[in-house]
N, C-alpha and C positions, 0 to 999 in steps of 0.2 A: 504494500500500500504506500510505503513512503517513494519509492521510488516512483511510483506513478504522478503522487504529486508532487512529488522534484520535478518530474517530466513536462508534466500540466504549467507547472510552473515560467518553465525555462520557456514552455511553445508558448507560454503568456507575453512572455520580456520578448521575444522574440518576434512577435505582433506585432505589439507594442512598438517596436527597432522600424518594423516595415512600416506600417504607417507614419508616424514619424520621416522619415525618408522620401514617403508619396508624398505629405503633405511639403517638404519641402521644393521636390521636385513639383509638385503642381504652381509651388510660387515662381518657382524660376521659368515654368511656363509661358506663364501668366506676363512676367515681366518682358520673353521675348514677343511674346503678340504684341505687346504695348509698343514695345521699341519698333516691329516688324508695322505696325501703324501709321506711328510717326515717321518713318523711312518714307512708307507710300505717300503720307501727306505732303514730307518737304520734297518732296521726286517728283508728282504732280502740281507742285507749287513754280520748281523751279523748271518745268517745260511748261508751264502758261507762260512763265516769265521768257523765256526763249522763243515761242513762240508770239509776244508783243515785240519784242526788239526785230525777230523775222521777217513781222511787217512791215517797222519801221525804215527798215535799212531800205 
């Protein structure tokens, strides 16, 4: 019996470790979408702007 709940135990902490883990890597997800956004927002900001100056020349 003891060992079973040594065993219980350990696959608890060990969960625990994984999640922990996802929950990180969900943030660093998270962070490259935001950045992966902004990329696309100043990338279409700065071919409007090339494409004002295109006309003007």
């Amino acid at each position: 019996m003891q060992q079973i709940s040594l065993n219980a135990r350990e696959q608890a902490n060990g969960i625990a470790q994984i999640m922990s883990a996802m929950t990180e890597i969900n943030g660093g997800i998270q962070q490259t979408a935001t950045h992966i956004r902004q990329t696309k927002e100043g990338t279409q900001q700065l071919n409007e702007t090339a494409q004002k100056l295109n006309r003007l020349v």
